[in-house]
C-alpha positions in Angstrom: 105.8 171.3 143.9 106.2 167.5 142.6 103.2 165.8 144.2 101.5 162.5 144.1 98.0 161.7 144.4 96.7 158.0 145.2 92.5 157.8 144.6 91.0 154.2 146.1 87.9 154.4 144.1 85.1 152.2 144.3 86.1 150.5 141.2 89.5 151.5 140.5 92.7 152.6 142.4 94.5 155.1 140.5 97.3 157.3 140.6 98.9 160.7 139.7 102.3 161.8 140.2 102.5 165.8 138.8 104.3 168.5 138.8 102.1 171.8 140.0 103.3 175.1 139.6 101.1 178.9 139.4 97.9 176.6 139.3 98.8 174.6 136.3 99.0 170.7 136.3 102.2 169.1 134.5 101.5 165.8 134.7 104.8 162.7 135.1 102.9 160.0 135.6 99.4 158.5 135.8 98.1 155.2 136.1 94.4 153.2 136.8 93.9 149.3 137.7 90.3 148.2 138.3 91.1 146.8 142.0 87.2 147.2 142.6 87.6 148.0 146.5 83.3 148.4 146.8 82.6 145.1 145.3 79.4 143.9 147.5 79.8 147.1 150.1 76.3 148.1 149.1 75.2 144.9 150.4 77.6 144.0 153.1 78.4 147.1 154.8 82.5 146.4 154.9 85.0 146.1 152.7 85.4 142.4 152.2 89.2 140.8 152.6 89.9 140.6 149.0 88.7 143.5 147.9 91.1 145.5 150.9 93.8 142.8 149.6 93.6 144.0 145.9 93.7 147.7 146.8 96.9 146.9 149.3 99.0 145.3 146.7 98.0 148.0 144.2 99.4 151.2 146.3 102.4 149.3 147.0 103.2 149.2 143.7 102.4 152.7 143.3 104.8 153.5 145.9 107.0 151.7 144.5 106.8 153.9 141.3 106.6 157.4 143.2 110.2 156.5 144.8 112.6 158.1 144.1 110.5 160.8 141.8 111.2 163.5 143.9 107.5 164.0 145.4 107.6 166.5 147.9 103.4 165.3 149.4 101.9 161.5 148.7 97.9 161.6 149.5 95.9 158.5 149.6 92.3 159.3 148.8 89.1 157.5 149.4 85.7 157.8 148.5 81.8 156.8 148.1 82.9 152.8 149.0 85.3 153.8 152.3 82.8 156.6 153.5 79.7 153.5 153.1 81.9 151.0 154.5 82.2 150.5 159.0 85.6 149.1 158.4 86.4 151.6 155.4 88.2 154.6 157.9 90.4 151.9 159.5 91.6 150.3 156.2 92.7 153.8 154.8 94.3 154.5 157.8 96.9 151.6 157.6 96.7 151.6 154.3 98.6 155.2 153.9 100.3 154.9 157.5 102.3 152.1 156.6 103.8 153.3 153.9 104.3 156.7 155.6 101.7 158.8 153.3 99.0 161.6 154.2 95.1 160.3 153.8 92.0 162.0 153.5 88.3 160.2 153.4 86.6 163.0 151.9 82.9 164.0 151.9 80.4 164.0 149.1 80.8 167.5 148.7 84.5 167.4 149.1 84.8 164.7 145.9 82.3 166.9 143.8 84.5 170.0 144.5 87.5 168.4 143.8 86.3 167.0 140.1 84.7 170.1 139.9 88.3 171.8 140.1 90.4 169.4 138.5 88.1 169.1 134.9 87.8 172.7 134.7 91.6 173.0 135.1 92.2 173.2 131.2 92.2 176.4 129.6 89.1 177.8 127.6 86.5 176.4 130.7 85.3 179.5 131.6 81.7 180.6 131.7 78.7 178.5 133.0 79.9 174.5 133.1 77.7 171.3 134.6 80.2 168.7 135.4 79.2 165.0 136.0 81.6 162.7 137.2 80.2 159.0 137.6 82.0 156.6 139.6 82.1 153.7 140.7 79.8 153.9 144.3 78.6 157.5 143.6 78.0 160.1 140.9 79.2 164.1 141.6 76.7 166.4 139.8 78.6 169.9 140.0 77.2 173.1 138.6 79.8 176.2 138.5 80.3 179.5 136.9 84.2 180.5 135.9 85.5 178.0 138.1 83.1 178.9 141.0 81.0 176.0 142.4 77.3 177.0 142.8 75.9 174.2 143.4 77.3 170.2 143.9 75.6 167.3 145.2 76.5 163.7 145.3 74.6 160.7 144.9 74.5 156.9 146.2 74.4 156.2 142.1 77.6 154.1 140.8 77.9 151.9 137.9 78.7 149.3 140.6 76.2 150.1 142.7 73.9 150.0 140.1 74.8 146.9 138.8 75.0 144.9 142.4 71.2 146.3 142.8 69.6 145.7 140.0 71.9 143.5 136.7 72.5 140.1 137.1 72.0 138.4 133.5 73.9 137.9 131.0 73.5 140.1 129.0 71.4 142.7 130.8 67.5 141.9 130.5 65.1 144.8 129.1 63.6 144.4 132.7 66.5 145.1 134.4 67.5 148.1 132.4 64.0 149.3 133.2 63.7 148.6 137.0 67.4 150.1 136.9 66.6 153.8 134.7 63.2 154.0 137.8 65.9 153.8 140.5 67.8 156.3 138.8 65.4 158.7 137.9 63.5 159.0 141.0 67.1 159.6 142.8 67.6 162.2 140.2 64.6 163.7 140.5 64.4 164.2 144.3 68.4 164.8 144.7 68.4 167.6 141.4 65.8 170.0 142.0 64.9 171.9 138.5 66.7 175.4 138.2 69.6 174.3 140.5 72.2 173.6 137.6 72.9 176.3 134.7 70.6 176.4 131.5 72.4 176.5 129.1 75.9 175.6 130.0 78.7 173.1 128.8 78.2 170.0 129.8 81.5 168.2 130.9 81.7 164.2 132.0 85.0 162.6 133.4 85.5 159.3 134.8 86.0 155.7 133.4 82.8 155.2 132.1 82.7 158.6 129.9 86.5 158.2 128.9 85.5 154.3 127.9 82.4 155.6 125.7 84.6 157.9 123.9 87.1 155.4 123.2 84.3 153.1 121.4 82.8 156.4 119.8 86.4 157.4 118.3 86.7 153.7 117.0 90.3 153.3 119.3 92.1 150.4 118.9 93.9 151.2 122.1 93.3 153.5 124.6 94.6 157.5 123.8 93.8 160.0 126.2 94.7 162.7 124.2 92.5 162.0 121.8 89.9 161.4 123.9 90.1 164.6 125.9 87.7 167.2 124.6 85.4 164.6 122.7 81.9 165.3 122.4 79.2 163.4 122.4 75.6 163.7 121.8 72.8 162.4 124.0 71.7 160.6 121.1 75.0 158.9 120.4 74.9 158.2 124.4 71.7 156.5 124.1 73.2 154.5 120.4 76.0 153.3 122.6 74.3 152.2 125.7 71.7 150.0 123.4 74.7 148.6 122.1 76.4 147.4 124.8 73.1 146.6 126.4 72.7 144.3 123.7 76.0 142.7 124.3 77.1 139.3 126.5 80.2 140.2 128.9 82.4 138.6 127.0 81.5 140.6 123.6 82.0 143.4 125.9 85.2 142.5 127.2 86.4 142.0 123.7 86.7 145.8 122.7 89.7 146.9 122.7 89.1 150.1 124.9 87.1 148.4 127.6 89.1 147.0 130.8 87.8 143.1 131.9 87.0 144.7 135.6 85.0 147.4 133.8 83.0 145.6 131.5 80.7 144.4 133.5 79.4 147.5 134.7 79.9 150.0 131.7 76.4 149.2 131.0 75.0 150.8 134.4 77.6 153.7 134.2 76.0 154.6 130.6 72.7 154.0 131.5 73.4 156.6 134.3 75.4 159.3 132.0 72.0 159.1 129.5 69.3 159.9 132.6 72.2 162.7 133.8 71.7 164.0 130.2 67.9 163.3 129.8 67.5 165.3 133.4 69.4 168.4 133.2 68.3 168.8 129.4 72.3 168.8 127.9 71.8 167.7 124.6 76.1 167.0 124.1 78.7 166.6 126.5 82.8 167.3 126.4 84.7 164.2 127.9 87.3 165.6 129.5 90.6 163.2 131.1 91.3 165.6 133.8 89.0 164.9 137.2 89.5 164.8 140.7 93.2 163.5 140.5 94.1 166.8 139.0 91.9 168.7 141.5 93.8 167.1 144.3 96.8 167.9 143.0 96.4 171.6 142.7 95.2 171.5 146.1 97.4 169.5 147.7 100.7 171.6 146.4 98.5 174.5 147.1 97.7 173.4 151.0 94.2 173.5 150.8 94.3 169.1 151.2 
């Protein structure tokens, strides 16, 4: 079955048109613009006007590219910044309705399960994996055991989130890092009780900020997923990099040739919460992986489980 999957992240809208068939993803088409839906939501409460505006003129031209494909389902997704917002159901409603495609706000469980299924959809995953997928309003923590989930939780921590709360210089103060790794930790600490995730296990991190890091780490001049899927890193290169870009301004930031203007300004946060991920659950490496909860939706929306 030729599906397509449309995910209105906090930070990005993205999209996946694929072709599943005996469990296996064969992807046609995939796509990501920073449309940052959540901007201010931890604050406000709502999805502000242009933020719903951005997101709206993005899916239509998604929909534009799915016709005539051949897709058999179109799902339209949303996440941490819908489920926060009062006005987030109503604008993924008419978002989808209009244009005639299914929608699903899922739960925080729902999004880890789904990243959970859709990074650990490559072969050789088998065995004991921790998965971490950081967003943009939220971070999935998933723990599972040959593709069985044993344990998942998600958490209000987003490199958005983070950096609405706590960054505003430029660049990021020493003070701000630190009031910004307490938030994180004491989440971490009272959210991921000790024991709950395997020891030892591969670690595996999907998501912009991960796939952005291994981009600068490879030394990309432009962005290849293919490379970048099945990179490792090591906590201590996580902690090099996130130094690094600490130390930058925005605009030295924006000037790397793998970093996206709308997600420079919050790559710092998303790093700083990949390293106290690392630091907390003891993984000493991580595998980035390019395959997330697009994929996962996929295989369960051709499957009828979405």
């Amino acid at each position: 079955m030729k599906v397509a999957v449309i995910d209105t992240g906090t930070n990005s809208t993205r999209l996946l048109v694929a072709d599943v068939s005996q469990g296996r993803i064969e992807e046609v088409y995939r796509q990501t613009k920073i449309t940052r839906l959540g901007e201010k939501v931890d604050r406000d409460g709502n999805l502000n006007a242009d933020a719903r505006l951005r997101v709206t003129s993005c899916v239509d031209e998604y929909a534009s590219r799915i016709d005539g494909l051949g897709v058999s389902r179109t799902m339209v997704l949303a996440t941490s910044s819908v489920r926060d917002a009062g006005n987030g159901k109503q604008f993924l409603r008419s978002l989808a309705e209009h244009l005639g495609f299914e929608w699903k706000l899922l739960s925080g469980d729902e999004e880890a399960g789904l990243s959970y299924s859709g990074a650990t959809a490559s072969p050789g995953l088998e065995g004991a994996v921790n998965l971490f997928d950081i967003g943009g309003g939220s971070t999935e923590v998933v723990s599972g055991n040959d593709g069985r989930v044993v344990f998942a939780r998600s958490l209000r921590l987003g490199c958005v989130r983070i950096t609405e709360r706590f960054i505003y210089s430029d660049p990021v103060t020493r003070q701000e890092l630190v009031s910004a790794r307490e938030y994180i930790d004491e989440v971490l600490d009272h959210e991921i009780e000790t024991g709950r995730l395997n020891r030892p296990a591969r670690t595996i991190a999907v998501a912009g900020t991960v796939t952005a890091l291994a981009a600068i780490d490879l030394g990309l001049k432009s962005y290849d997923p293919v490379k970048i899927n099945g990179h490792i890193m090591s906590l201590a290169r996580i902690t090099e990099l996130l130094e690094g870009l600490s130390g930058m301004d925005l605009m030295q930031r924006v000037s790397l040739a793998t970093i996206e203007s709308g997600r420079a300004d919050v790559i710092v946060a998303g790093t700083l919460i990949l390293e106290r991920l690392m630091l907390h659950t003891g993984a000493e490496e991580l595998t980035v992986s390019e395959l997330d909860i697009l994929d996962g939706a996929a295989l369960a929306l051709a499957s009828g489980e979405l």
